[in-house]
C-alpha positions, 0 to 999 in steps of 0.5 A: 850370602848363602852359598848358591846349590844350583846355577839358578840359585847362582844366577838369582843371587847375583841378580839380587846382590848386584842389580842394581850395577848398570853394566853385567855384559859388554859386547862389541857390535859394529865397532862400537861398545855397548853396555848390558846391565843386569836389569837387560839380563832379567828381562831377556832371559825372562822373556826367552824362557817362556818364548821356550815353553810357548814353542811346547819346550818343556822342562827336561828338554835339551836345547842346542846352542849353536854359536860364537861368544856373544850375548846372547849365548848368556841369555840363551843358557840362562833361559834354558835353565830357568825354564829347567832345560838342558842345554847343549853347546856347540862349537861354532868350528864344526862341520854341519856332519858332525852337528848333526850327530850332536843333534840327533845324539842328544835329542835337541828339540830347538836349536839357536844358530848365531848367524847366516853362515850357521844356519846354512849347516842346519838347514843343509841337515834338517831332514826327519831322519838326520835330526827326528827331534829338532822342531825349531831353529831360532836364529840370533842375527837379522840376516839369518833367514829361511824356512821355518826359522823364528828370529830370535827377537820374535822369541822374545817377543812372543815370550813377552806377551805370554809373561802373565801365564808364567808368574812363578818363573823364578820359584819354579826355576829355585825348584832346580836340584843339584842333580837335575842335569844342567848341559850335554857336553860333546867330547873332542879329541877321542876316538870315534863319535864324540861322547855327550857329558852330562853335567849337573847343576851341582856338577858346575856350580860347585866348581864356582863356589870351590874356585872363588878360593883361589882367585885374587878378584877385586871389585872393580876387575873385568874378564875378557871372555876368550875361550868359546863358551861351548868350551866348559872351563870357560862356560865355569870359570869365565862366565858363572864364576864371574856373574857369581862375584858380580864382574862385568864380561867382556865379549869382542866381535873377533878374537883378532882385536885381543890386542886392542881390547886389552889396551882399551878396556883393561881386563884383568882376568880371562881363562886359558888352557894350556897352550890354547894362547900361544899363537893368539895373545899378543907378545906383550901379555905371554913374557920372553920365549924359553930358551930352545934346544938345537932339537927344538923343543924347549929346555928344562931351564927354559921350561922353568923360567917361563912358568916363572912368567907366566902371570898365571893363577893355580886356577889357570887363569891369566891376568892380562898386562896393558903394557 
């Protein structure tokens, strides 16, 4: 298996090696599991990015995502870069002032908004002087409508009649370099406006090749997708890390059901960063509380004894127990 440059020579290579798996993706929808293979995946992210350039979205171009884990959000990142796009994720959390900074700031052309409740904070800042770039918005979930709002299915609609005028979709999408930018970044926590990181391709994927190292996975391991994707260790470790070594994703409807979906559909790994699980994973998967100081702050012992608990790889990974 040659080792993968770019995030395109990562997705293809996976398509090649493990197409023939029927599940890649699982997502709760309706209270209801459903499996979304690899051949899905091909079609979709094929469709979407010439849907893209039929829109005028041309390669070099940015593409916000605006939206909680889902499918979807796999589809949508996989076709920007195929169509040789940047694309910039959002943290669904924020408030429609701070989105329009990350907008206007990185100069998105289109946006993808995952339901009502997003495109509301779009609609409410699609003015030409707030965001002079943005010309589309494309709206993942049915209920999502207004203005000038493309449903996403009509997307891929569109990108499907147009196949016949991109037959080299998948050579141009290998002509991707390991410096041709891959995302825009927004920093959280610093001081003033948020600062737009850009990552490469070789930036992301080199992260991949240098944690499968590390990692104990097995073939028949799942992850539990728990960190937003917008977030760039889960977006590396939790998504392509996973798709480079052929593991199927899974995606709840809600962070709530963490509990019932380790119970049911034992996952072995999902990425955490430190502190992040405290009050969400259940007791059951965290081991014993350290012992606390009259001041309330954990002791040295305790310190010591719960890192010895923690079933956590050096990658920073956690492997959920079923009981």
């Amino acid at each position: 298996m040659a080792t993968p440059r770019t995030l395109n020579e990562l997705f293809f290579g996976s398509l090649d090696r493990f197409g023939t798996r029927p599940v890649v993706l699982r997502a709760k929808r309706g209270g209801a599991w459903r499996d979304i293979g690899y051949a899905e995946v091909t079609d979709t992210v094929r469709c979407l990015a010439a849907g893209l350039r039929e829109l005028g979205v041309v390669a070099g171009s940015n593409v916000a995502i605006l939206s909680e884990n889902r499918p979807e959000w796999a589809f949508v990142d996989f076709a920007c870069l195929t169509a040789r796009c940047a694309d910039v994720p959002i943290y669904p959390t924020l408030p429609a002032g701070q989105i329009s900074y990350i907008l206007r700031d990185s100069g998105a052309v289109a946006v993808f908004v995952s339901s009502k409740a997003q495109l509301e904070k779009i609609l409410s800042i699609r003015q030409p002087d707030v965001t002079p770039a943005l010309r589309h918005i494309i709206a993942m979930d049915d209920d999502a409508t207004g203005p000038g709002v493309m449903p996403f299915a009509d997307l891929v609609a569109r990108g499907r009649a147009a196949l016949g005028k991109y037959p080299r979709w998948r050579e141009e999408a290998l002509e991707a370099s390991p410096d041709d930018l891959a995302t825009l970044i927004y920093t959280s926590g610093t001081t003033g406006d948020p600062k737009g990181v850009m990552l490469t391709h070789g930036n992301l994927t080199s992260n991949v090749v240098g944690g499968l190292q590390y990692l104990d996975l097995r073939t028949e391991d799942s992850c539990l997708s728990f960190l937003p994707l917008s977030h760039v260790f889960e977006r590396m470790a939790g998504h392509y890390l996973m798709l480079q070594r052929g593991h199927d994703h899974l995606r709840p409807e809600r962070r709530e059901g963490l509990r019932r979906t380790c119970s049911r559909c034992g996952p072995r790994w999902c990425c955490r960063c430190r502190g992040c699980m405290r009050r969400s994973t259940p007791r059951w998967s965290r081991g014993p509380r350290p012992p606390r100081s009259r001041s309330g702050s954990s002791t040295g012992a305790g310190r010591r004894a719960r890192r010895g608990r923690r079933p956590c790889s050096r990658a920073s990974r956690c492997r959920l127990r079923s009981g």
